[in-house]
ZALUM-905868 format. One record per residue (C-alpha): chain; x, y, z. Coordinates in pm, 1 decimal, padded with zeros to 6 digits, always signed. Layout:
{atom A {X Y Z}}
...
***
This chain:
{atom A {-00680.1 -01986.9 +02862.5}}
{atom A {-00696.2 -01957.7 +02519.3}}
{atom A {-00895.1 -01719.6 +02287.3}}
{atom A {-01082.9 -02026.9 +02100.8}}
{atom A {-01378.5 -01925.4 +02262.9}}
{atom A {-01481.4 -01611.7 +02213.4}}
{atom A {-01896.0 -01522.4 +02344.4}}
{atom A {-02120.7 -01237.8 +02254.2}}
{atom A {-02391.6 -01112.8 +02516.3}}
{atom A {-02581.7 -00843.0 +02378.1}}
{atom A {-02301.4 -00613.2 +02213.0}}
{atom A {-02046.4 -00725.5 +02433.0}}
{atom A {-01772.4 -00998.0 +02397.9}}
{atom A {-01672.5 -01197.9 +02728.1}}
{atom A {-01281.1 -01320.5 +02644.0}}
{atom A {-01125.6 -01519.9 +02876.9}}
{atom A {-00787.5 -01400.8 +02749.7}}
{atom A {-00775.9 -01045.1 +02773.8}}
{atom A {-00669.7 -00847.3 +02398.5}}
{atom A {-00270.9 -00738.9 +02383.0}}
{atom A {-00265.8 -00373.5 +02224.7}}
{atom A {+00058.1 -00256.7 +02112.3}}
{atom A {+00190.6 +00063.2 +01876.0}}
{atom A {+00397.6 -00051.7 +01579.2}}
{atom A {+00705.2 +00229.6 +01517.0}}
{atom A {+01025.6 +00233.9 +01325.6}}
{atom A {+01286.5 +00486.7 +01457.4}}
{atom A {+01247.2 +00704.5 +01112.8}}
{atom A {+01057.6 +00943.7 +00970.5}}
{atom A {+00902.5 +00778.3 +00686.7}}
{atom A {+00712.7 +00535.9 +00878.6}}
{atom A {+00644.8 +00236.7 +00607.8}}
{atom A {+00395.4 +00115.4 +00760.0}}
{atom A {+00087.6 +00294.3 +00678.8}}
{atom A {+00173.5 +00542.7 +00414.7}}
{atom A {+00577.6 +00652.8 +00444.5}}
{atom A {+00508.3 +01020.6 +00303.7}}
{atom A {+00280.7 +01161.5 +00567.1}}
{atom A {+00587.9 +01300.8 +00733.7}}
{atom A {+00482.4 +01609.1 +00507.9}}
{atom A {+00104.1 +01666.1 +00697.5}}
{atom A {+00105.1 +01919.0 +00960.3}}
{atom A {-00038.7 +01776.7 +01200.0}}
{atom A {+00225.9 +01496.1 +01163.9}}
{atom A {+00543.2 +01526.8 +01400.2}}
{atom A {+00790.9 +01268.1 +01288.0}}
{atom A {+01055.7 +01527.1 +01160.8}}
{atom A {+01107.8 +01550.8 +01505.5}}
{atom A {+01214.9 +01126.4 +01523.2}}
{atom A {+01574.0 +01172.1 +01527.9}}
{atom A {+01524.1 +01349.7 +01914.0}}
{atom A {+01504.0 +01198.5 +02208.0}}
{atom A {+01189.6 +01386.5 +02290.2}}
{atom A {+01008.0 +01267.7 +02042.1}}
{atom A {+01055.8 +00912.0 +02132.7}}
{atom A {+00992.4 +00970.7 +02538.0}}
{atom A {+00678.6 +01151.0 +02425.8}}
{atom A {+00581.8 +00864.3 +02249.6}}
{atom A {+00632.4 +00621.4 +02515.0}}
{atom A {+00426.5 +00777.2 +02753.8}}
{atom A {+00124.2 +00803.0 +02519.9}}
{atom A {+00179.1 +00435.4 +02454.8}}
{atom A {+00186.1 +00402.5 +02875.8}}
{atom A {-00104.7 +00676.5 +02930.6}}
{atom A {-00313.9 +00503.6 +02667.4}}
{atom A {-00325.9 +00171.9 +02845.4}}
{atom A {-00127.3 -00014.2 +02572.6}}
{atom A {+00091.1 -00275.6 +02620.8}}
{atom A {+00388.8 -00318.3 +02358.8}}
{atom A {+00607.5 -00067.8 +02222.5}}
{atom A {+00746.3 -00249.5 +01908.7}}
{atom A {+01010.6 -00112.1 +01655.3}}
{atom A {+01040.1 -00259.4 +01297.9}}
{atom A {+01401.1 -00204.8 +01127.5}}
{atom A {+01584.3 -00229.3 +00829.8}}
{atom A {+01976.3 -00214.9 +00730.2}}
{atom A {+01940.4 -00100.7 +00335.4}}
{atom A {+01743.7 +00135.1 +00157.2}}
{atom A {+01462.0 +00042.9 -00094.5}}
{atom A {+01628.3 +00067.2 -00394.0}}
{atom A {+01416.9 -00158.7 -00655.5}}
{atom A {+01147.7 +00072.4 -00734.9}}
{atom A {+01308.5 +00232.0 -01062.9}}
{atom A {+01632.1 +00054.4 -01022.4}}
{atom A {+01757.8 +00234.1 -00762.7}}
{atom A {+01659.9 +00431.2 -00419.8}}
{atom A {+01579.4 +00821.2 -00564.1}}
{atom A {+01242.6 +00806.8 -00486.2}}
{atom A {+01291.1 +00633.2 -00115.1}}
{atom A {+01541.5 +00916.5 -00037.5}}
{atom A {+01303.5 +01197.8 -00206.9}}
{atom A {+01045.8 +01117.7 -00004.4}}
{atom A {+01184.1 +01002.6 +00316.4}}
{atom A {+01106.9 +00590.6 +00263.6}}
{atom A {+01232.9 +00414.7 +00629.1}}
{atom A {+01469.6 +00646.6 +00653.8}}
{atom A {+01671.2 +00772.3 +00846.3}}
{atom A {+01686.6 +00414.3 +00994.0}}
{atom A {+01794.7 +00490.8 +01334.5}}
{atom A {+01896.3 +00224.8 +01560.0}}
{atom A {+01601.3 +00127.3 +01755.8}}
{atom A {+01805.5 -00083.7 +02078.3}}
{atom A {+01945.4 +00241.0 +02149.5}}
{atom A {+01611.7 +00380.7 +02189.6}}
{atom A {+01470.6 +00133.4 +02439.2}}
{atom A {+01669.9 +00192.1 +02739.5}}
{atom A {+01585.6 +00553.8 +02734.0}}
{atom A {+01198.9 +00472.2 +02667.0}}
{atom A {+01213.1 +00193.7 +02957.6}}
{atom A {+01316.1 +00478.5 +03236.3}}
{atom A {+01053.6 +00694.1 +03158.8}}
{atom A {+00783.7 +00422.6 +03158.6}}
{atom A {+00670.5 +00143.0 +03410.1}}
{atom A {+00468.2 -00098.9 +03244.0}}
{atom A {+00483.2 -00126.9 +02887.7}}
{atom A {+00699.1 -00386.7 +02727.0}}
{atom A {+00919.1 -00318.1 +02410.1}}
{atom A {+00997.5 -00536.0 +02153.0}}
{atom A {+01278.0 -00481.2 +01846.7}}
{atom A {+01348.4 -00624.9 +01538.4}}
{atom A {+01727.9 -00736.5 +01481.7}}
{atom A {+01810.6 -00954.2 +01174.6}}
{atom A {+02004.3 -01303.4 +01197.4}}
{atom A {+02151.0 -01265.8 +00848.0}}
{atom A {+02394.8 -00950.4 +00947.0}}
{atom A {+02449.8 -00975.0 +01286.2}}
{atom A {+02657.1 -01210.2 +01519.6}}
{atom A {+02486.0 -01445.9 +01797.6}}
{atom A {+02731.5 -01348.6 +02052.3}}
{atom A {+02748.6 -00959.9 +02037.5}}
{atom A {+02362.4 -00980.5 +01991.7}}
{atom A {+02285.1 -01198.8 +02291.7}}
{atom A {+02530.3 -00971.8 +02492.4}}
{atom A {+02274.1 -00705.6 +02387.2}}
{atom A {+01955.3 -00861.2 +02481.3}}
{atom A {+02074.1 -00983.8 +02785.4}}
{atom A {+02153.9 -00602.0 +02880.9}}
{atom A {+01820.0 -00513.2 +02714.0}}
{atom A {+01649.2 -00765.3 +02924.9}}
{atom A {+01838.4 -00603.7 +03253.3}}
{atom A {+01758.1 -00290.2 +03207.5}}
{atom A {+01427.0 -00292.8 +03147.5}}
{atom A {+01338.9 -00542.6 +03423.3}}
{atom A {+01245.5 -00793.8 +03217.9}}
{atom A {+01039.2 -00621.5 +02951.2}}
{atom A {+01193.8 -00657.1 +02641.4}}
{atom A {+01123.5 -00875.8 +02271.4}}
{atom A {+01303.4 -00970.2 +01978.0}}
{atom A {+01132.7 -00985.5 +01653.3}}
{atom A {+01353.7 -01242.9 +01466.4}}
{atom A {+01365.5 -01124.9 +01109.0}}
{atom A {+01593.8 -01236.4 +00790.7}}
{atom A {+01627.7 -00952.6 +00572.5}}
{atom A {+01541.4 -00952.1 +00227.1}}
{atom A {+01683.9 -00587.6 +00083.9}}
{atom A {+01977.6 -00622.7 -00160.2}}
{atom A {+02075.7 -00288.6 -00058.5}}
{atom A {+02142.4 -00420.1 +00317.6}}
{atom A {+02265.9 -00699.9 +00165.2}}
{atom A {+02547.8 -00507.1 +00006.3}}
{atom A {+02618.1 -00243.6 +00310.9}}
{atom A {+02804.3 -00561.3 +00433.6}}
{atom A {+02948.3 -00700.1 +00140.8}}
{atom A {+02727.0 -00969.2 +00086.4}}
{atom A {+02532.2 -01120.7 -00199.9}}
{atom A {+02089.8 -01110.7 -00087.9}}
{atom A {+02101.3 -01528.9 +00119.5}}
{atom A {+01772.5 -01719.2 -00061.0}}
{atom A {+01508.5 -01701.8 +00125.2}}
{atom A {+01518.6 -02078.6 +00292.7}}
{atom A {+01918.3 -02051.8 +00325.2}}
{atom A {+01849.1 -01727.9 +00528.2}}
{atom A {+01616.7 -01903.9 +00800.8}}
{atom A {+01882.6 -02200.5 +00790.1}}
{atom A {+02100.1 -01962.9 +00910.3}}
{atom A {+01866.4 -01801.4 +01176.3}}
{atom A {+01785.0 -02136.8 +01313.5}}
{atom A {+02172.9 -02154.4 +01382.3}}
{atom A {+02175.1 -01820.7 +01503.7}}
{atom A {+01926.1 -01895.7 +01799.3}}
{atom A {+02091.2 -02199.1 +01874.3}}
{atom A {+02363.6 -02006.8 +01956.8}}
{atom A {+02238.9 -01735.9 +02114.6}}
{atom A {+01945.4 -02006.5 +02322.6}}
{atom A {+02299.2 -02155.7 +02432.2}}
{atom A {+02437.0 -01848.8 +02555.0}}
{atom A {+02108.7 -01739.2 +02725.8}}
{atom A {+01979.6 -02070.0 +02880.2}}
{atom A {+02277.8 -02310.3 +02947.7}}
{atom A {+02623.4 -02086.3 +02964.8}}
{atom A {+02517.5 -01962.3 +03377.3}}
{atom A {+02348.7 -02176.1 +03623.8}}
{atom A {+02112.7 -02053.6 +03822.6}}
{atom A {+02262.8 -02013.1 +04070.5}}
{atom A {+02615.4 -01921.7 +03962.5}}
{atom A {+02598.2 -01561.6 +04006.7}}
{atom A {+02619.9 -01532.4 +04415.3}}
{atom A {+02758.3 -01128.1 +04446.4}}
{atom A {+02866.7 -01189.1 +04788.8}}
{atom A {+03080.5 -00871.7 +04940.0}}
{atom A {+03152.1 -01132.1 +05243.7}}
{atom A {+03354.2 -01394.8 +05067.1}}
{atom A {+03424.4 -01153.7 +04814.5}}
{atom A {+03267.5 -01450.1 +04563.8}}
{atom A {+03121.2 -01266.8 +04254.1}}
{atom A {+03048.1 -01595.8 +04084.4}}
{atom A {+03138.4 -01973.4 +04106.0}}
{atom A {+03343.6 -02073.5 +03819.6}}
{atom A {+03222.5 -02420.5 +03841.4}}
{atom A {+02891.7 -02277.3 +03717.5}}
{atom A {+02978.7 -02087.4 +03446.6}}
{atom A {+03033.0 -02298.0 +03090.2}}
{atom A {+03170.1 -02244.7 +02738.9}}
{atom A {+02932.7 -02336.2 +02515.3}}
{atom A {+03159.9 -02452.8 +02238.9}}
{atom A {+02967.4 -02369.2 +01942.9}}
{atom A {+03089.2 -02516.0 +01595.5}}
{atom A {+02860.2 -02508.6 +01317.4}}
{atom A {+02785.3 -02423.2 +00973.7}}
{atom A {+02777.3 -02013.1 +01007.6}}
{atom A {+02889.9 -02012.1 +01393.3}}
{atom A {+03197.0 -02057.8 +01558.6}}
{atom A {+03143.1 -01965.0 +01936.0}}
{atom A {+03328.4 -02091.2 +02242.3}}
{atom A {+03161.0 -01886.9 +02586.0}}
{atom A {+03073.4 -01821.4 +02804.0}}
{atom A {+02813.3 -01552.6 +02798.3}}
{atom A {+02931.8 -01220.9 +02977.5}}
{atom A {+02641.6 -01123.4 +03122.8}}
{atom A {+02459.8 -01317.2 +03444.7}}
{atom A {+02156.4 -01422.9 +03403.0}}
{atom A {+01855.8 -01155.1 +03315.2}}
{atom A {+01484.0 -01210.3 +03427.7}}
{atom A {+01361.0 -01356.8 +03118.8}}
{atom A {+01744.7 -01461.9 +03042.0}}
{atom A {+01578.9 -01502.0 +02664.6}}
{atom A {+01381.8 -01216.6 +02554.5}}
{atom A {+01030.7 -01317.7 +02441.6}}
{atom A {+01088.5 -01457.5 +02037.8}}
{atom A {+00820.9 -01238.0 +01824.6}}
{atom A {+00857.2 -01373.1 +01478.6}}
{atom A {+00667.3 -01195.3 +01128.7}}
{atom A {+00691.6 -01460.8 +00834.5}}
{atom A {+00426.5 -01553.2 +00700.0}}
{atom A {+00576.6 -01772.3 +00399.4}}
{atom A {+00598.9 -02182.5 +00458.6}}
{atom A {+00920.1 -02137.5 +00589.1}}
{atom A {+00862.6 -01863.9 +00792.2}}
{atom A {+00521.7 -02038.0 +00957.0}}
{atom A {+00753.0 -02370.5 +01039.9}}
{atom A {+01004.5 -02094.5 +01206.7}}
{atom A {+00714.2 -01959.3 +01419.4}}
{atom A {+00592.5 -02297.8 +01524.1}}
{atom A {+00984.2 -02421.9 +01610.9}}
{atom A {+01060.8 -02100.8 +01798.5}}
{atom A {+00776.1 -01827.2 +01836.5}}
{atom A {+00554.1 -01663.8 +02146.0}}
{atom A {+00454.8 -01406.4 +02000.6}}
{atom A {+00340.4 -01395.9 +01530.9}}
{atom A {+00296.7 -01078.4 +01407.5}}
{atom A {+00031.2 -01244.0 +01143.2}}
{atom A {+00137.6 -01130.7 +00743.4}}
{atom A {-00279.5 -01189.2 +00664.5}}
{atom A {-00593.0 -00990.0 +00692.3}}
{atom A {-00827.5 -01219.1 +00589.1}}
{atom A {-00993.5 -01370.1 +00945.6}}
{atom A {-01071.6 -01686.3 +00841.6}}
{atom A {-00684.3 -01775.9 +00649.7}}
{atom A {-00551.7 -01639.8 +00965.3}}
{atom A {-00717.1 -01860.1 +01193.2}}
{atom A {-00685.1 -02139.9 +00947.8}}
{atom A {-00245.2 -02029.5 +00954.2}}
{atom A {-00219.2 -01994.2 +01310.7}}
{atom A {-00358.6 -02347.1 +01308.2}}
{atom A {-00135.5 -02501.1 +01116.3}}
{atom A {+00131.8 -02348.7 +01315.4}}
{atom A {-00006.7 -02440.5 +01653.6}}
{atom A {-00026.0 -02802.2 +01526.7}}
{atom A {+00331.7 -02794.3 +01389.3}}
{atom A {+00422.4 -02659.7 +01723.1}}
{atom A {+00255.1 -02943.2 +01904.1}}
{atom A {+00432.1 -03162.1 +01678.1}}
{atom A {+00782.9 -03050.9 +01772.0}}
{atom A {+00664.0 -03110.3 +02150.1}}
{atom A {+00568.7 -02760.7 +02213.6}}
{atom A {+00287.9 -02618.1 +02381.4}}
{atom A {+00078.6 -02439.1 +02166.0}}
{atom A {-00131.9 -02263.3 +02378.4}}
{atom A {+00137.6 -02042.0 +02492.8}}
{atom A {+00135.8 -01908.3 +02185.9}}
{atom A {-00021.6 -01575.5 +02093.8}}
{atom A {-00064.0 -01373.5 +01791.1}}
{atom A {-00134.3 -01008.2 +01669.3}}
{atom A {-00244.8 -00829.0 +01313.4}}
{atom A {-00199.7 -00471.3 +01209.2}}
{atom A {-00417.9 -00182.4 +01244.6}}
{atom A {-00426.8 +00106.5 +01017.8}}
{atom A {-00664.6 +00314.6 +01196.9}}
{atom A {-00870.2 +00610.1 +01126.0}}
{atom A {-01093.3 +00679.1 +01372.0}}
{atom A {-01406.6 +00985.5 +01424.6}}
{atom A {-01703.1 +01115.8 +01611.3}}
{atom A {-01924.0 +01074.6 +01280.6}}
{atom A {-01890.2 +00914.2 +00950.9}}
{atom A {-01826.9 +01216.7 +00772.8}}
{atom A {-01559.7 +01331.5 +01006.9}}
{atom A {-01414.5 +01004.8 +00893.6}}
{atom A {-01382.3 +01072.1 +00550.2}}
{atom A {-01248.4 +01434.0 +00679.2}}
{atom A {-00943.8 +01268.7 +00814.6}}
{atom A {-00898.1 +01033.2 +00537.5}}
{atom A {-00937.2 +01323.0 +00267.3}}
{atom A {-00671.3 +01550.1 +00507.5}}
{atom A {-00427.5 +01215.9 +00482.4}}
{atom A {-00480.1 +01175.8 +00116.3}}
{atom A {-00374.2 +01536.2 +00064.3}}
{atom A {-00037.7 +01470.1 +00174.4}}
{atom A {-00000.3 +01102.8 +00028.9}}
{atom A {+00272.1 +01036.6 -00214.4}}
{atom A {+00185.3 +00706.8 -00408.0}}
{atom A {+00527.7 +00679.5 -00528.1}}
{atom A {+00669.1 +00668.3 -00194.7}}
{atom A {+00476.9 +00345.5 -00092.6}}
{atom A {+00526.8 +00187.2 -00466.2}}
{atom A {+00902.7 +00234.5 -00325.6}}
{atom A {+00845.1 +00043.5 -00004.3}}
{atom A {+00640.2 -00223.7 -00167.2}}
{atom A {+00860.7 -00310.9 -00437.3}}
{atom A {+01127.8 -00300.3 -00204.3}}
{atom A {+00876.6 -00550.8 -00004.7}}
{atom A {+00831.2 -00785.3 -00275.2}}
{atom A {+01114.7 -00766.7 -00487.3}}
{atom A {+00915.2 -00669.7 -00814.4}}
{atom A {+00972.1 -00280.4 -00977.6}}
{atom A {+00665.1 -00217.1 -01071.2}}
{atom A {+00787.1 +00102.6 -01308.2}}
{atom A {+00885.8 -00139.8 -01598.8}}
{atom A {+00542.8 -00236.1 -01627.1}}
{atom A {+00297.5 -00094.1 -01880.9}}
{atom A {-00049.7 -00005.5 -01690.3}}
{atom A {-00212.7 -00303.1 -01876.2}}
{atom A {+00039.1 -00553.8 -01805.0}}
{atom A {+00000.8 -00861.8 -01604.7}}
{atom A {+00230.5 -00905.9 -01286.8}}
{atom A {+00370.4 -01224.6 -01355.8}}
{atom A {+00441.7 -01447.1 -01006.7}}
{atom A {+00786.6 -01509.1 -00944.5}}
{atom A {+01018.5 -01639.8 -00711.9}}
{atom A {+01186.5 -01385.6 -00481.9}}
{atom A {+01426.9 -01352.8 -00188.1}}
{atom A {+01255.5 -01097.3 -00084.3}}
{atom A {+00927.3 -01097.2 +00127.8}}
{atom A {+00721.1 -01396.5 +00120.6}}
{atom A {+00347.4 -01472.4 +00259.6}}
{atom A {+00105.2 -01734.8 +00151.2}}
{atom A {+00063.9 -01926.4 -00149.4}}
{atom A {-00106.1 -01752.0 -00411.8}}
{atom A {-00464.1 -01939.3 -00496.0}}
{atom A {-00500.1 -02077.0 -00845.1}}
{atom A {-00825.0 -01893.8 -00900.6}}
{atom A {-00685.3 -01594.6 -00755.8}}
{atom A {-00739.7 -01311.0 -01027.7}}
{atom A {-00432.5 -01136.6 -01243.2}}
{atom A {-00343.6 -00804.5 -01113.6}}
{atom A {-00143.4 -00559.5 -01352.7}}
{atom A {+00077.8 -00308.1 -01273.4}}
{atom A {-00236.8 -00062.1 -01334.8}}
{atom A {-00408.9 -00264.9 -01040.8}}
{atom A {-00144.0 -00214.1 -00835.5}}
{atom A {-00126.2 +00170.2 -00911.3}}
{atom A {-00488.2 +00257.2 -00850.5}}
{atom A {-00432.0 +00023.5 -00547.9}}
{atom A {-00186.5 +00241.0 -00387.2}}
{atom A {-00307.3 +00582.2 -00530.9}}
{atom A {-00544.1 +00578.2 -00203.3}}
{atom A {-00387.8 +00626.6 +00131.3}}
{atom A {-00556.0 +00347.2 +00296.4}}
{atom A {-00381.9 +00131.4 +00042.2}}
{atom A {-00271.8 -00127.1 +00319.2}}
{atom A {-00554.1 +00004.9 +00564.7}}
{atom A {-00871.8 -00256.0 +00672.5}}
{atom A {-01188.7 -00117.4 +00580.8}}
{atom A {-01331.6 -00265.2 +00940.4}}
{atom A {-01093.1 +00008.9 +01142.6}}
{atom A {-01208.2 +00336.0 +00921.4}}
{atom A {-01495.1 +00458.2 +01104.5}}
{atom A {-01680.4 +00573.1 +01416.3}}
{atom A {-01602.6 +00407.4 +01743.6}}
{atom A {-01817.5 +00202.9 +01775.4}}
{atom A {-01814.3 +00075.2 +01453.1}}
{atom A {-01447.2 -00016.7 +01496.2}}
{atom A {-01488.4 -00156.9 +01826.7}}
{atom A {-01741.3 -00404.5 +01699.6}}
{atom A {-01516.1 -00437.9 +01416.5}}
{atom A {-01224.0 -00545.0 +01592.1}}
{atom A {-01462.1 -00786.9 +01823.9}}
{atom A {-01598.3 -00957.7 +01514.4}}
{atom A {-01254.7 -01044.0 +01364.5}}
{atom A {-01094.3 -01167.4 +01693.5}}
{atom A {-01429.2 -01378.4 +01689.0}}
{atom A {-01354.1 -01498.6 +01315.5}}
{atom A {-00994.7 -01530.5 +01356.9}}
{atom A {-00883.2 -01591.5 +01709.2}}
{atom A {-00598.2 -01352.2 +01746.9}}
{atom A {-00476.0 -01216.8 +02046.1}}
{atom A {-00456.4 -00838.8 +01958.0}}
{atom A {-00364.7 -00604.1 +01743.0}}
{atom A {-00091.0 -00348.4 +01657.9}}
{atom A {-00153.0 +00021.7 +01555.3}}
{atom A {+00032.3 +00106.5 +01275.5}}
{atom A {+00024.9 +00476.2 +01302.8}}
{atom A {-00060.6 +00719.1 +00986.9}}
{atom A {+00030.9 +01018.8 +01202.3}}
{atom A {+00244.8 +01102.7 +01492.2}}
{atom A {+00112.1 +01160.0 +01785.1}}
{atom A {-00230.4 +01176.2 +01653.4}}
{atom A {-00281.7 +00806.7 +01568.6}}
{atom A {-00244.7 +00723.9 +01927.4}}
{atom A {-00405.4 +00996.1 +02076.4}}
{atom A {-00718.8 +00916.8 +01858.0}}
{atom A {-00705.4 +00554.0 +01976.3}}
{atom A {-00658.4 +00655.0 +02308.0}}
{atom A {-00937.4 +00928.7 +02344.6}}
{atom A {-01167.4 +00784.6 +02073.9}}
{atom A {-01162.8 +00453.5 +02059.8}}
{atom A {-01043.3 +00272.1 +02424.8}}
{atom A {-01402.9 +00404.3 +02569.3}}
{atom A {-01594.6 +00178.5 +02321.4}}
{atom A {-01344.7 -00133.8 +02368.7}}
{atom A {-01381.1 -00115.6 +02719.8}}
{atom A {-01780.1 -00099.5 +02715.3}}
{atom A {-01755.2 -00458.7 +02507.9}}
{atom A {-01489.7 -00567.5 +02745.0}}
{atom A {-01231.8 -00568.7 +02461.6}}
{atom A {-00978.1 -00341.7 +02655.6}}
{atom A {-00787.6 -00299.5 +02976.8}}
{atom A {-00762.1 -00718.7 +03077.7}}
{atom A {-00390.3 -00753.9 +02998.3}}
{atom A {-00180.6 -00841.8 +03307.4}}
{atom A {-00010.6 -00503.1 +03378.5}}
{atom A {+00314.4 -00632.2 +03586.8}}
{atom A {+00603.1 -00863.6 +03550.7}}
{atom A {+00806.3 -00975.3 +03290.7}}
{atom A {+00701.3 -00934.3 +02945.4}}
{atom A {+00699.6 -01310.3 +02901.9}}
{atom A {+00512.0 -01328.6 +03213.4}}
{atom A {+00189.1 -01120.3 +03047.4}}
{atom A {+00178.2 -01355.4 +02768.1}}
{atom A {+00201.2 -01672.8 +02911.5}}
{atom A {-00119.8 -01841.8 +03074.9}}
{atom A {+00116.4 -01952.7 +03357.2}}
{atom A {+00287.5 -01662.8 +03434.0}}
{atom A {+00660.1 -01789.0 +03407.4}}
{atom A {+00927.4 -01570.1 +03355.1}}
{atom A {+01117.9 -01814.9 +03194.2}}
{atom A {+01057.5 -02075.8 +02872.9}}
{atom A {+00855.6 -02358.2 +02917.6}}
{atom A {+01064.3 -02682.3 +02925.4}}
{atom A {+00925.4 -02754.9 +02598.9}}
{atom A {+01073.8 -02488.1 +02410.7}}
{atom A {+01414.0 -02575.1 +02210.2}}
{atom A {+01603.9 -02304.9 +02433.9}}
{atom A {+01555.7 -02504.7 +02729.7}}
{atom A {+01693.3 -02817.7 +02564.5}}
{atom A {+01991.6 -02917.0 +02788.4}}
{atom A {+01943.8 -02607.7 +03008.3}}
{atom A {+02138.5 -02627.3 +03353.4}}
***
């Protein structure tokens, strides 16, 4: 079932689709997130993110805590806009150092049992047949539990680690569209089913008959097959997809399970998961099967003014500067050649891209946008800084207002952020019935969808011409 309907009895919430809860991570030490300096507190661990330990920690928290998803954001470039170049990213430890995250996952899948991982690999620098070689392994060794958040990449810096010019932003999803064709071939249509028979008594590994070239030729691809790996239990990993721009929304309703919504504002994001349901159901999809999440910058406390404790203990060792990097980097605009008083004019960029600006909407200057991120809850919801219960009801009200499926934590400190979800605020989710419902086995597809397949619905474009 859907979460449409959402009922409130007394102070609690009856859902007939039980809440996903997943921690959002980046394998660096300046998390950009939530506030990419806070490497520097002391109760803050992430110096430790280039070792293992850190990461298996993690992982069992995540597993300990009842979550569900273990996600990884990426990037290939520094942020190098803010003041023409990236000094103050590398001062202060901006998404860096970017670690790759798919090496992580194998290690953090043997040390857990349940929780599902998901990754974020760009179409724009990699190749569809190396990378579906790499999912399909993903997929295998993690028994099925594994995601790819499909991302474009918008950082001229990554753009030039590979010698390339920054794509515009509509040529770059032309090009991922491609890309999953590709790799949807390779993943759906290149084994049979039953093509892989490993039988010591014939000494038959697999019939050849049932294995096919997929004879790729396109505008950015060139890709004959077959795929080298048999087929893994989701044989395509669950497709998590961020963009919130036009574009991006007619992306998620072609290809998506799983938006990470780019809005905070419940009522446009139930009015933009909407639109992208009933673009979905155009295409012949069916939109019920798919789910969303929002961020979560949390601070959570006993009282109120243990609240504002932990938020005046962040702000102590907040550098501003280091999330005016990441946001200009974000956006494409350097806000350090603009006076205080000056008006941000709107521009096109190929860099991020979320909804349409309104009209009506008031001018910010660059001064706005200084105070604005002067505060370390700069990107932070006032409805998750506060007591337990005042978040839990919090978070009940918005799924209410905007009928997402869950939420991700976007951590300000490491471990703490999790254990204070864990310890502080799971008791009052799970005395409204907000916390604990998520199925807990199978496939990571499996948990999301109503039906509990393993594998795409029929209606999805990877199943198109499927064996």
């Amino acid at each position: 079932m859907r979460l449409d309907v959402v009922l409130r009895v007394g102070v609690k919430l009856i859902i007939p689709f039980m809440l996903l809860f997943g921690l959002y991570e980046q394998a660096c030490v300046g998390n950009g997130s939530s506030a990419a300096s806070l490497w520097t507190h002391p109760a803050d661990d992430r110096l430790s993110a280039t070792s293992l330990r850190y990461w298996t920690d993690q992982a069992r928290r995540v597993e300990d805590a009842g979550m569900d998803l273990f996600f990884f954001g990426d990037v290939l470039g520094l942020y190098d806009t803010y003041r023409g170049g990236a000094e103050t990213a590398i001062r202060h430890g901006v998404e860096i150092p970017a670690l790759d995250p798919m090496l992580h996952i194998p290690a953090l899948a043997a040390v857990t049992d349940r929780i599902a991982f998901g990754t974020t690999v760009s179409t724009t620098y990699e190749h569809p047949f190396a990378h579906a070689r790499r999912f399909s392994t993903l997929d295998h060794l993690t028994a099925g539990r594994i995601g790819w958040n499909v991302v474009t990449s918008y950082l001229p810096g990554a753009a030039a680690n590979f010698g390339l010019d920054v794509m515009a932003h509509d040529s770059r999803y032309d090009r991922a569209d491609e890309f999953l064709e590709v790799a949807y071939a390779l993943w759906e249509r290149s084994w049979e089913d039953d093509a892989f028979l490993g039988d010591k008594a014939s000494g038959v590994f697999a019939d050849p008959a049932k294995v096919h070239r997929i004879d790729h030729v396109g505008e950015h691809f060139r890709v004959a097959g077959p795929h080298l790996v048999t087929p893994s239990p989701q044989r395509t990993p669950v497709i998590i997809q961020a963009g919130w721009s036009p574009r991006g929304r007619e992306f998620a309703a072609r290809h998506a399970e799983l938006i990470f919504v780019g809005d905070s504002d419940p009522v446009a994001v139930r009015e933009g998961l909407a639109g992208i349901r009933r673009r979905a159901e155009e295409l012949g999809r069916d939109a019920s099967q798919i789910r969303a999440v929002v961020g979560m910058n949390l601070v959570v406390a006993p009282t109120d003014i243990a609240v504002q404790e932990k938020i005046d203990s962040l702000q102590a060792h907040y550098a501003a500067e280091a999330q005016l990097a990441a946001y200009a980097g974000w956006g494409g605009i350097d806000f350090s050649q603009y006076a205080d008083d000056e008006p941000l004019v709107k521009r096109a960029t190929n860099a991020t891209q979320t909804k349409e600006t309104r009209s009506d909407a008031p001018v910010l200057t660059a001064g706005d946008v200084r105070r604005q991120f002067s505060k370390v809850t700069a990107f932070a919801d006032d409805r998750f800084l506060g007591t337990p219960d005042t978040v839990a009801d919090a978070i009940g009200a918005f799924v209410e207002e905007s009928g997402v499926d869950g939420f991700l934590l976007h951590p300000f400190l490491s471990p703490g952020s999790v254990d204070d979800f864990a310890e502080l605020l799971v008791p009052a989710l799970r005395e409204r019935g907000l916390y604990g419902g998520f199925p807990q086995d199978g496939t990571f597809r499996s948990r999301l969808r109503s039906d509990r397949r393993d594998r795409l619905g029929d209606d999805h474009p990877a199943r198109s011409g499927a064996r």
